[in-house]
Phi, psi and omega in degrees: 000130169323090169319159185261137192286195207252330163257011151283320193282334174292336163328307229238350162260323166338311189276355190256269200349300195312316168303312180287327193282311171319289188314312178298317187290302194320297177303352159273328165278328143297301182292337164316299198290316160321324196271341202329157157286162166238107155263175208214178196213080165327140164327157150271111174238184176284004182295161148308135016242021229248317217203105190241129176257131176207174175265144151236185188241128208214105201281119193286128176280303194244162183272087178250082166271111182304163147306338135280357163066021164270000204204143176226191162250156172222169197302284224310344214048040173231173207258139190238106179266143159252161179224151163222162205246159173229109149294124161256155157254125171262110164257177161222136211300142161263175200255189185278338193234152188251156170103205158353285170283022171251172181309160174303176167264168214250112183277173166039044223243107221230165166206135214213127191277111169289320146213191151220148191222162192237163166265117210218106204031102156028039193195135168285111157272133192285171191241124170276346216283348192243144188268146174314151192165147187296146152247171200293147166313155136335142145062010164225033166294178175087326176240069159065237190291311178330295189324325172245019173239149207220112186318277165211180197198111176308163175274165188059034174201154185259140171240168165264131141275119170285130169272299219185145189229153179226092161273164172313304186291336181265033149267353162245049174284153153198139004307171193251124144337114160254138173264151186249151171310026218289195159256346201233128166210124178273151173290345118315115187302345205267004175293339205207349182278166141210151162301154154341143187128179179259139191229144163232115173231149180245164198224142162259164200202096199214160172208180181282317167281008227203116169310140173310138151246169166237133181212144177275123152263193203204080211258105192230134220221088179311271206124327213268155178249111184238152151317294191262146172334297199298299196289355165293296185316328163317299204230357172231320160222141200215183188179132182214154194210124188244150167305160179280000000 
């Protein structure tokens, strides 16, 4: 049998080192495409936390005492209200594998109303009065950009997004109002507000490291003012959310 020359085993390592070096270029762009985040848009149900009844404090336009004695005035001059809220949660998929391989957490991650449109004879039509705009993060109004990026948010766990808030005095408004959680608020109410009705509003969902998602709600809004959960969500504000 032939020795192998001195310059075949350099051939063949040569040809090892290239492989290895190929190999080595692979696993970081594979592991990038494993970790992406995914993200995701929980159900709306009337449960905590998707649907919240709380009291809050409210700078009173007008003087309103309910008849239920759920609402006062206090020295300060704002109004102490229950109000109730409809939350999205937004996540990111946890992955298949733990460690090394589970997913990144989903930076910057904003949701953001691409429109809204209201129901009108039996057809949607759009609403001029409120312009596309991000909406606010849970627990981060007040702070300016911060309020619509969400830093980050790990796989296999969720944050609240505020959608739209309903208090006691602004049923007795009129029209009586839902405000919506937005980034952008005029000094006109009708910038951030809706009226009574059935509403289809769409949301793009992005982060920086993270495919864009797209989802339709379904917003349905009475006017009416009820004391208990079960029978708001029923009858007076509701909310439902689908893939496109």
């Amino acid at each position: 049998m032939a020795a192998i020359s001195t310059d075949t085993w350099t051939a063949l390592g040569t040809i090892g080192l290239a492989l290895v070096a190929f190999a080595a270029l692979l696993v970081e762009p594979i592991r990038r495409w494993t970790r992406r985040p995914e993200l995701t848009v929980g159900a709306i149900s009337s449960e905590r936390p998707n649907f919240l009844r709380i009291k809050a404090n409210i700078t009173a336009h007008v003087s309103l005492i309910g008849s239920s004695g759920d609402k006062e005035m206090n020295p300060s001059g704002l109004t102490t209200t229950f109000a109730y809220y409809i939350q999205l949660h937004i996540g990111n998929k946890r992955g298949r594998w733990q460690g090394w391989w589970q997913r990144d957490p989903a930076e910057d991650v904003e949701v953001y109303m691409e429109s809204i449109k209201k129901l009108e004879d039996r057809q949607y039509v759009p609403y001029p009065l409120i312009l596309p705009q991000n909406l606010c993060w849970a627990y981060m109004e007040g702070a300016g950009e911060k309020a619509f990026y969400y830093p980050k948010i790990p796989a296999g766990s969720k944050r609240p997004c505020s959608l739209c808030g309903f208090s006691h005095v602004a049923s007795k408004e009129s029209p009586p109002r839902v405000s919506l959680n937005t980034t952008i608020r005029m000094v006109s109410q009708e910038a951030h507000t809706i009226t009574p009705g059935t509403y289809q509003i769409e949301f793009t969902i992005s982060a920086k490291n993270a495919k864009p998602i797209n989802r339709f709600l379904w917003l349905e809004f009475s006017g009416e003012w009820y004391d208990d959960s079960e029978d708001m969500w029923g009858k007076g504000l509701s909310a439902t959310i689908h893939d496109t």
